[in-house]
KEVO-165033 format. One record per residue (C-alpha): x, y, z. Coordinates in Angstrom, 1 decimal. Example, Ala and Ser with C-alpha at 12.3 -4.5 7.8 and 13.67 -1.06 7.14 Angstrom:
2
{{12.3 -4.5 7.8}}
{{13.7 -1.1 7.1}}
This chain:
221
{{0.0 0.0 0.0}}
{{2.8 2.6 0.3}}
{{3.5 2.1 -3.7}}
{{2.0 4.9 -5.6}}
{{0.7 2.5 -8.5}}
{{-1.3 0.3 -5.8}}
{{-2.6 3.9 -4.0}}
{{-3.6 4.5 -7.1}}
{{-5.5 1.4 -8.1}}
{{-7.0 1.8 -4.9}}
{{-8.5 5.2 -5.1}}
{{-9.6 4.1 -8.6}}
{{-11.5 1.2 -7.7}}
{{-13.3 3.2 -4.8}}
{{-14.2 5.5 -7.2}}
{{-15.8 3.8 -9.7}}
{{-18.2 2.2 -6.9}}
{{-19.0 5.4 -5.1}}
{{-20.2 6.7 -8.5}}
{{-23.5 3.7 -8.0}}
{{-25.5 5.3 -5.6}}
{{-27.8 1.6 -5.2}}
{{-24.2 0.5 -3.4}}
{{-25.2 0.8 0.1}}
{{-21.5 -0.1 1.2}}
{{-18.4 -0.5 0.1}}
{{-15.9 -2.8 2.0}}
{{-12.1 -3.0 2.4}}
{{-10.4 -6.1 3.1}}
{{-6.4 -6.3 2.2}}
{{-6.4 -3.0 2.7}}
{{-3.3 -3.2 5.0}}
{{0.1 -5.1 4.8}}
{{-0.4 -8.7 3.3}}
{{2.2 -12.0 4.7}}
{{3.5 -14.4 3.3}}
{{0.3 -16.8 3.2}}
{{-3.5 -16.2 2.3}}
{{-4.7 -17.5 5.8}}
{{-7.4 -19.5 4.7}}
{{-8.2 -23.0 4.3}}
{{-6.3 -24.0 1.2}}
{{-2.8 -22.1 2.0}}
{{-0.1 -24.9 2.2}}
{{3.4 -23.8 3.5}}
{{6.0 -26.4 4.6}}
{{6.3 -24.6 7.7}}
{{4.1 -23.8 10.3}}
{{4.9 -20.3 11.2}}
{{4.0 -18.0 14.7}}
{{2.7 -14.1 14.1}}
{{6.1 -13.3 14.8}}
{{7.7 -14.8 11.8}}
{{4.9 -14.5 10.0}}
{{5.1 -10.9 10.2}}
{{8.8 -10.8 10.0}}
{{8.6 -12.5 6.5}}
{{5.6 -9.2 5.5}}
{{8.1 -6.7 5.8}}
{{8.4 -5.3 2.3}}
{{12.0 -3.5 1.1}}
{{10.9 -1.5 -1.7}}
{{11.7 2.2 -2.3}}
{{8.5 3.2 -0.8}}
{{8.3 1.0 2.0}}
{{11.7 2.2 2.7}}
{{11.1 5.7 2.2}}
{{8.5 5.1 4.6}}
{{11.0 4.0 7.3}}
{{13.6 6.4 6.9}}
{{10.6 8.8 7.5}}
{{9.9 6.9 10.5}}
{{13.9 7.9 11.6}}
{{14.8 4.2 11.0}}
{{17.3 2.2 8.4}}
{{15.8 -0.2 6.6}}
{{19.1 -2.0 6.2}}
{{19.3 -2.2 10.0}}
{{15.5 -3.7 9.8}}
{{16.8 -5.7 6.8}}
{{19.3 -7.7 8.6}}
{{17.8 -8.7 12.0}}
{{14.7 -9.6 9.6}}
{{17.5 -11.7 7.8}}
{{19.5 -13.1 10.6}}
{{16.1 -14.4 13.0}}
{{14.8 -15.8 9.5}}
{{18.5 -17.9 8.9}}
{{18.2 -18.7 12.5}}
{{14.9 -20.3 12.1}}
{{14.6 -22.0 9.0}}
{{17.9 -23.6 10.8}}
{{15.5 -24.8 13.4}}
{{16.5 -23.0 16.0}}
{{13.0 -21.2 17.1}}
{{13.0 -18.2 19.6}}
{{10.4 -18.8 22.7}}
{{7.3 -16.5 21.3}}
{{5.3 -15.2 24.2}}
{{5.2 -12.0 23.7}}
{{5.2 -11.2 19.5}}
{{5.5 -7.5 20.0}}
{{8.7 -8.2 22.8}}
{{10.1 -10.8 20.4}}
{{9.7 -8.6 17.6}}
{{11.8 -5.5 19.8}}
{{14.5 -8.2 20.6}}
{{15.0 -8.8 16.8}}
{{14.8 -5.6 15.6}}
{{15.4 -3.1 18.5}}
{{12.9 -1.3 20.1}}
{{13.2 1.7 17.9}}
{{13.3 0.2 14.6}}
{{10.1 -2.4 15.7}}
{{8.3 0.6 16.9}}
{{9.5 3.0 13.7}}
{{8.2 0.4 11.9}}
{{4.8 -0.1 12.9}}
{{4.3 2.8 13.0}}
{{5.3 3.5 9.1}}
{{3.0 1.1 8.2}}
{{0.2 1.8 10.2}}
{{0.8 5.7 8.3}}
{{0.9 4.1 5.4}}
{{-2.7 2.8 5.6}}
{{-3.9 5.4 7.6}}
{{-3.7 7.6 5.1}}
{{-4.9 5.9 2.1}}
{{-8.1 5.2 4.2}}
{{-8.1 8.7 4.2}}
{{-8.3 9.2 0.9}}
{{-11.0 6.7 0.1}}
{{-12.8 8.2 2.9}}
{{-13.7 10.9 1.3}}
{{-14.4 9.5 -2.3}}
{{-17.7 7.4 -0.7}}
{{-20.3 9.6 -0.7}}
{{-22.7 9.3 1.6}}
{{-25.2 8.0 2.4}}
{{-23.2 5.6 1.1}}
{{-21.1 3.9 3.6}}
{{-16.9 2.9 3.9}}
{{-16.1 -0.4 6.2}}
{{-12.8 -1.5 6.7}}
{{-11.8 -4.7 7.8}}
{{-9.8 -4.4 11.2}}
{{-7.9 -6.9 13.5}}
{{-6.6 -5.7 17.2}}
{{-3.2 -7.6 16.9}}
{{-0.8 -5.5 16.0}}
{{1.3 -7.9 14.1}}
{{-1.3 -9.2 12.2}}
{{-1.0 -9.4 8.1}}
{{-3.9 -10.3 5.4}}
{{-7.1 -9.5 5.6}}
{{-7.2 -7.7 8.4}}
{{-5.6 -4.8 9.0}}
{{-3.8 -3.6 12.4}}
{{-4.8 0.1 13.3}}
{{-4.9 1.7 16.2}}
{{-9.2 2.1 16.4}}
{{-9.2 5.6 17.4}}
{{-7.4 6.8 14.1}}
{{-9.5 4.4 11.9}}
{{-12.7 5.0 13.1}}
{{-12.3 8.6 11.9}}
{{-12.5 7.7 8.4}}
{{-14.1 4.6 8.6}}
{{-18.3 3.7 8.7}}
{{-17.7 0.6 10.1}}
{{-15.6 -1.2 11.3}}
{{-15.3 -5.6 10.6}}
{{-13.9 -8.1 12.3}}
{{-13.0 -11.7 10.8}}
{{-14.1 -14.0 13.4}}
{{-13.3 -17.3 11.7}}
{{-12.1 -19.8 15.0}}
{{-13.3 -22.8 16.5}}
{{-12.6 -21.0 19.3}}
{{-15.1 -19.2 21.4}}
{{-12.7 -17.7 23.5}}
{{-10.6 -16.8 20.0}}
{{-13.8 -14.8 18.8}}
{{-15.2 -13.0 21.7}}
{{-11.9 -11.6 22.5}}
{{-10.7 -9.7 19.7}}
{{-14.7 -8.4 19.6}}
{{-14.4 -7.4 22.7}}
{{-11.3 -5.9 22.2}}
{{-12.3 -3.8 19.5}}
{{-15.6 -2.7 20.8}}
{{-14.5 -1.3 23.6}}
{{-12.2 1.6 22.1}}
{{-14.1 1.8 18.8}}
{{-16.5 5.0 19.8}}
{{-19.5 5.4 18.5}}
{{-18.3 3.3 15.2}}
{{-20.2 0.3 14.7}}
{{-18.3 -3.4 14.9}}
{{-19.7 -6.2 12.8}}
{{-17.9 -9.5 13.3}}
{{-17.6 -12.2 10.1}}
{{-18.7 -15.4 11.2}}
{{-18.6 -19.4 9.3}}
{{-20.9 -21.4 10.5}}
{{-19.4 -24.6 10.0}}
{{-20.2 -28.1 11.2}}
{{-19.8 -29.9 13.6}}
{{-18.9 -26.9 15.4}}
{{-22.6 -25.6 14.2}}
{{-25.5 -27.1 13.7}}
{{-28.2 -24.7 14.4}}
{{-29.1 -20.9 14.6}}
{{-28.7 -21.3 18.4}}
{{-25.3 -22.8 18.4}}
{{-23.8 -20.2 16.6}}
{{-25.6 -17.4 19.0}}
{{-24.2 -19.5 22.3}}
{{-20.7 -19.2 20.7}}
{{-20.6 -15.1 19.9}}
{{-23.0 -13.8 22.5}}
């Protein structure tokens, strides 16, 4: 998203929808940073990998991404290497002890350059959000598909909810997990420091984990 062709795609695309006033909404998914898999049920990868390497192996070099950093008052080659070096270090099978992603992720990086970094990305697609906020035209409606991890890639973007909900109509959650615990949380999470905003949460109502209307109301409420 920090490429000015993809920016530019992007605005395009909202455009040509916002121009239909019978579309009621128009929804962003990918908006943010993408990894290394598509984080559904048909990605293979010969590795299972934690949301620390996963993200690691999202960080994206290019001249923009990098301009991005420097920006941000970090070096990308500094970013570049410990990427490099924990990646060697893995693939080698020796795995770091991941209890805390966003510690783990200082401890490769440093604390400056993992917290430079975020942050350039989060401005990144922050403020293309911007600029497709104000393409919709209302009553027409802008939702953006949000996650509360901040090292999260696909789908969902990571943004801090109190700068996205200013140019956002919605805000979506992917709740796809067995878990109940795994889908209330992140809900939760998001409700609670997303305003006035509304939250609507994607669901799959899959067996044998559901079977009925019921079930899948006992699992989210």
């Amino acid at each position: 998203p920090a490429n000015p062709d993809v920016r530019a795609y992007s605005i395009a695309v909202v455009k040509s929808l916002a121009q239909y006033q019978e579309v009621d909404t128009i929804e962003l998914e990918s908006v943010g940073y993408m990894g290394i898999d598509h984080s559904g049920h048909h990605a293979k990868a010969g590795l299972e990998l934690d949301d620390l390497h996963r993200f690691l192996l999202s960080i994206c070099f290019c001249k923009h991404c990098c301009n991005r950093m420097e920006a941000n008052k970090i070096d990308p080659n500094a970013v570049r290497m410990g990427v490099v070096q924990e990646m060697q270090s893995f693939f080698n099978g020796i795995f770091r002890v991941v209890e805390d992603p966003m510690n783990s992720l200082a401890d490769v990086l440093g604390p400056e350059n993992a917290e430079g970094l975020l942050a350039a990305r989060e401005e990144v697609v922050l403020t293309l959000l911007e600029e497709l906020y104000w393409i919709v035209k209302k009553p027409q409606k802008l939702s953006v598909m949000v996650t509360p991890k901040p090292l999260a890639t696909g789908a969902a973007a990571w943004l801090t909810v109190s700068q996205v909900r200013q140019w956002s109509d919605r805000l979506l959650h992917q709740a796809f997990s067995k878990s109940v615990e795994d889908i209330r949380k992140p809900i939760s999470d998001l409700t609670s420091r997303r305003g006035s905003t509304p939250v609507f949460a994607g669901l799959q109502a899959v067996s044998p984990y559901i079977h009925t209307r019921q079930d899948l109301i006992d699992r989210t409420i």
